[in-house]
Backbone as CSV, one residue per row, in Angstrom:
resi,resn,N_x,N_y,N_z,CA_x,CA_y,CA_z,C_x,C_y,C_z
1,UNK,90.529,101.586,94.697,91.409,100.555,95.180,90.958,100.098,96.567
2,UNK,90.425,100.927,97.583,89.755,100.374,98.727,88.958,99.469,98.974
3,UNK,88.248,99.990,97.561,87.003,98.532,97.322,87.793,97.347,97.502
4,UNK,88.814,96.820,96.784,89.218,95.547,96.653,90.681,95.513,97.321
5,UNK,90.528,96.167,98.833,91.863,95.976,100.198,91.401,95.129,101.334
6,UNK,92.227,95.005,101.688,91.578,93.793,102.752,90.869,94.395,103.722
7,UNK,89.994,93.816,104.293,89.047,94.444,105.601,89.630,95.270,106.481
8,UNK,90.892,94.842,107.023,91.625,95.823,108.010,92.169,97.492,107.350
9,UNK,92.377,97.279,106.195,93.028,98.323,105.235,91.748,98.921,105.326
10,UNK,90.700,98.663,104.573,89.499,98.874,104.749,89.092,99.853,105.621
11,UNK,89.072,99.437,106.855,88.648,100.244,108.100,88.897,101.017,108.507
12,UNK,90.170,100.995,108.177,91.615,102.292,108.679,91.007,103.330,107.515
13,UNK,91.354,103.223,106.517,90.871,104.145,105.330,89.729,104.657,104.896
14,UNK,88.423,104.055,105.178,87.352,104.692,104.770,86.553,105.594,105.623
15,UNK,87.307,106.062,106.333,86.887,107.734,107.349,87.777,108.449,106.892
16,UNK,89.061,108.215,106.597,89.529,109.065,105.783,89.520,109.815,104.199
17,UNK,89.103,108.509,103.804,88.894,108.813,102.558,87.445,109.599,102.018
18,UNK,86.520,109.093,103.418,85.170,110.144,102.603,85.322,111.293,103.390
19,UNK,86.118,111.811,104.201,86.209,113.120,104.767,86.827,113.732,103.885
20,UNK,88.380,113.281,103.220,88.757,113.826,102.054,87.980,114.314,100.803
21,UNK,86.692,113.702,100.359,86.160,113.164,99.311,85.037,114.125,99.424
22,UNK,84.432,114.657,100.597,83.174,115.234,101.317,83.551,116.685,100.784
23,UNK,84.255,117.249,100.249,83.865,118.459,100.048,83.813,118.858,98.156
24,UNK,84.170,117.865,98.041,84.335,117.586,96.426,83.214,117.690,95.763
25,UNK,82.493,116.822,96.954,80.649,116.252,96.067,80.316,117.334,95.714
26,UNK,80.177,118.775,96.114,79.106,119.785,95.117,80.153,120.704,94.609
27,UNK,81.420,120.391,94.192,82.120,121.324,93.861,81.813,121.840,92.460
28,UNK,81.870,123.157,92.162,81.589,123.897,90.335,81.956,123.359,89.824
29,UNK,83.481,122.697,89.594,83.826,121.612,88.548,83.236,120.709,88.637
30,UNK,82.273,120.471,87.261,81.857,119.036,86.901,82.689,118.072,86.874
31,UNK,84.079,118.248,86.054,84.959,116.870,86.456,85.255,116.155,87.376
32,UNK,85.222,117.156,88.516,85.577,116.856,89.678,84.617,115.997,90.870
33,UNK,83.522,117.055,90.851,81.857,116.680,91.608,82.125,115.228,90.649
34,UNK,81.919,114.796,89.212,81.381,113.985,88.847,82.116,112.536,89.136
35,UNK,83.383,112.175,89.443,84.096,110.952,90.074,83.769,111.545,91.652
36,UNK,83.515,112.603,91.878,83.486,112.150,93.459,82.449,111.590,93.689
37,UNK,81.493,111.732,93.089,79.766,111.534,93.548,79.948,109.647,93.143
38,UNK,80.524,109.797,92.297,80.843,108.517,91.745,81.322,107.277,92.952
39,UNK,82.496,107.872,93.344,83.402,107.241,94.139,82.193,107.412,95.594
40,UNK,82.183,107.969,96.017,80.891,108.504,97.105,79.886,107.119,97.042
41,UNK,79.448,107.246,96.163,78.020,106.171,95.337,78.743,104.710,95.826
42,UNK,79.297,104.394,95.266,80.192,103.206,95.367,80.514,102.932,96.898
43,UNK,81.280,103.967,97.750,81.470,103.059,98.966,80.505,103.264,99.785
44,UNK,79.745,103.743,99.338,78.501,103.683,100.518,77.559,102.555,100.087
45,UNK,77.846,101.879,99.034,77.212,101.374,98.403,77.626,99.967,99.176
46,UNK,78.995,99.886,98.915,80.194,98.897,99.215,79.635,98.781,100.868
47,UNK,79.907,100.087,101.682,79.666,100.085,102.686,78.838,100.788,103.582
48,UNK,77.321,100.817,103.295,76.270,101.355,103.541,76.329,101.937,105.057
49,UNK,75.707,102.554,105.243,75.817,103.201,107.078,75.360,102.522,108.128
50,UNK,74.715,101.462,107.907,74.421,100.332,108.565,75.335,99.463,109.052
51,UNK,76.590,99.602,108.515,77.850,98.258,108.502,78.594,98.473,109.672
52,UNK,79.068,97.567,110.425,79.874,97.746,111.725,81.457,98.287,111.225
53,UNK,81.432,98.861,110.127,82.985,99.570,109.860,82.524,101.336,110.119
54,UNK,81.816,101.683,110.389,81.198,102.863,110.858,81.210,103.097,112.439
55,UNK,80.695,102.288,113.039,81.412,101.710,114.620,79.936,102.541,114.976
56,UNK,80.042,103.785,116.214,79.233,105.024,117.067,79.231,105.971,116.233
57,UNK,79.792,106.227,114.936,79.709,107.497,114.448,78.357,108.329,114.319
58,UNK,77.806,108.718,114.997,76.272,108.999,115.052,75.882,110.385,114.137
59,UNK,76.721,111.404,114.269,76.784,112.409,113.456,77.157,111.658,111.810
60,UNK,78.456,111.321,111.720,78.651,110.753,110.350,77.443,109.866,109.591
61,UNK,76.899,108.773,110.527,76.057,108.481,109.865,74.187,109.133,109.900
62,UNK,74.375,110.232,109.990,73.293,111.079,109.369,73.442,111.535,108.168
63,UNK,74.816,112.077,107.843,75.776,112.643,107.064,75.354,111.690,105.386
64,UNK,75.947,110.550,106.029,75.964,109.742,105.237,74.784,109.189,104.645
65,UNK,73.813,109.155,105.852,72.355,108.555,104.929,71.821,109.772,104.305
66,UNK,71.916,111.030,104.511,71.266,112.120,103.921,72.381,112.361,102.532
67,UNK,73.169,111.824,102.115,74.201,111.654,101.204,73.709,110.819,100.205
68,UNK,73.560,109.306,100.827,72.903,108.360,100.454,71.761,108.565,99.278
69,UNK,70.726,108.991,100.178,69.571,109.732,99.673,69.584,110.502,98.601
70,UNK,70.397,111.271,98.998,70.364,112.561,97.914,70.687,111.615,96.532
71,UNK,71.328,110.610,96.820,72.256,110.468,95.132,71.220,109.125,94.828
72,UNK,70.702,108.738,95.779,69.053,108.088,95.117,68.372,108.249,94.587
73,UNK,68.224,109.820,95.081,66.577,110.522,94.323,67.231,111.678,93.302
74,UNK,68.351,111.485,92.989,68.370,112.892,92.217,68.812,112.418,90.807
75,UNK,67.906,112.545,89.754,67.728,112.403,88.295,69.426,112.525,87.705
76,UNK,70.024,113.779,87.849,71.320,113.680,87.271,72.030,112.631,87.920
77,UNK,72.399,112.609,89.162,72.820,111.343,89.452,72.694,109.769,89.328
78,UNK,71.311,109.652,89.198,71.160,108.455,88.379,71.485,108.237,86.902
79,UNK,71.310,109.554,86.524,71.776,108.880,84.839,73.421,109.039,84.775
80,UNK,73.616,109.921,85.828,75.261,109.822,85.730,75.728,108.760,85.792
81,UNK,75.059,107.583,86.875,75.795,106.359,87.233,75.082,105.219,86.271
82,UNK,73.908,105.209,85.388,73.629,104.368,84.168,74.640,104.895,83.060
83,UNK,74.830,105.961,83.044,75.905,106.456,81.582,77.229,106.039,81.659
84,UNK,77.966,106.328,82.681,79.524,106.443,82.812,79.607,105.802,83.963
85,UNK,78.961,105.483,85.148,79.268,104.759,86.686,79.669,103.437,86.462
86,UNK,78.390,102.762,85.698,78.568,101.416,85.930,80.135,100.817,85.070
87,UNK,80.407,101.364,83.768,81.306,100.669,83.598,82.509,101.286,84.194
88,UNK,82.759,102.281,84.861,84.252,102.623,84.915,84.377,101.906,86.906
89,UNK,83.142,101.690,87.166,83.090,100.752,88.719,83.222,99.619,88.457
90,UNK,83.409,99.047,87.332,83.750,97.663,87.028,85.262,97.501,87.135
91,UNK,86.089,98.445,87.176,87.204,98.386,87.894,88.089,97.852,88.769
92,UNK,88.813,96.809,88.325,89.348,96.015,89.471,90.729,96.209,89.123
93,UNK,91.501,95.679,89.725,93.032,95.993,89.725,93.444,94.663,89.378
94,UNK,93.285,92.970,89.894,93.348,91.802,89.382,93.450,91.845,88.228
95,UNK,94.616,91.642,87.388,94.512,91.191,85.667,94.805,92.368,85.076
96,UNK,95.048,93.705,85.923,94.912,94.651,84.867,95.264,94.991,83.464
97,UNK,96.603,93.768,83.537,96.978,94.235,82.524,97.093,93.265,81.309
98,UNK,96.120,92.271,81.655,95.586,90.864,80.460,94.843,91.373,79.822
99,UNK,95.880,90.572,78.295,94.491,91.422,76.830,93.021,91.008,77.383
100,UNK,92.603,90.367,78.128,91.475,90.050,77.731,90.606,91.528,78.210
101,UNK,91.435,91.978,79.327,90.846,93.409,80.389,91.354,94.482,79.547
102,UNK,92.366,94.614,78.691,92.944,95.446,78.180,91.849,95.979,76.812
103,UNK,91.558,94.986,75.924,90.621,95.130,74.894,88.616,94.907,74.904
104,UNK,88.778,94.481,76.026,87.497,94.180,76.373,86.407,95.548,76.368
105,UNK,85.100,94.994,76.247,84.446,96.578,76.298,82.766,96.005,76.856
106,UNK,82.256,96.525,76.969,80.571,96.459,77.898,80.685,95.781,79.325
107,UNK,79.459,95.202,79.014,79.538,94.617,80.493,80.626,93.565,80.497
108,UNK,81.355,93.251,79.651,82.410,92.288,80.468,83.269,92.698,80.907
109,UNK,83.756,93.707,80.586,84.704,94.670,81.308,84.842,95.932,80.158
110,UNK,85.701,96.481,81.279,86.540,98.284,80.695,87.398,98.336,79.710
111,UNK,87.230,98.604,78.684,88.228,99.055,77.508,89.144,100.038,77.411
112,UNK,90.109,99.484,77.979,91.313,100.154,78.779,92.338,100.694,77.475
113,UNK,91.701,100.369,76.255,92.955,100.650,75.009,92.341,102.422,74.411
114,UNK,91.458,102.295,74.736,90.660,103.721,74.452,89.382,103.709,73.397
């Protein structure tokens, strides 16, 4: 839902949310590691360490590009996010609940009926 909040919401929330999120990434549960790495992937993606919503964080963004990295070069993670990433990041909250988003399936959207 951060992805698509307004810039100010935005700013306020995304130090919180990957500090929350930061200990998840290598946790034993696969269910768990596997939306975080997910969610992880995505706002760094959204909001790379380069972006002025990061501000001086000089420690964080080491953190973050060595994060970055890791989920670049590492084989399970890429096929994690070709298998299951791309469509469940197609995710928007707009329309959620129009047949067209409701029954839809591939790249046009998420098939929200099961």
């Amino acid at each position: 839902v951060l992805l698509h909040a307004p810039p100010a919401v935005q700013a306020l929330q995304l130090r919180p949310l990957l500090l929350a999120l930061s200990p998840w990434l290598m946790c034993h549960g696969h269910a768990v590691r596997t939306y975080a790495q997910l969610v992880m992937w995505t706002l760094l993606q959204r909001f790379p360490p380069e972006e002025r919503v990061w501000g001086n964080s000089i420690a964080d963004l080491s953190y973050l590009r060595q994060m970055l990295e890791f989920m670049r070069t590492n084989v399970d993670l890429v096929r994690l996010r070709k298998n299951i990433g791309d469509p469940i990041l197609e995710w928007y909250p707009a329309g959620l609940a129009h047949p067209a988003r409701v029954f839809a399936s591939g790249a046009e959207g998420v098939c929200l009926a099961g």
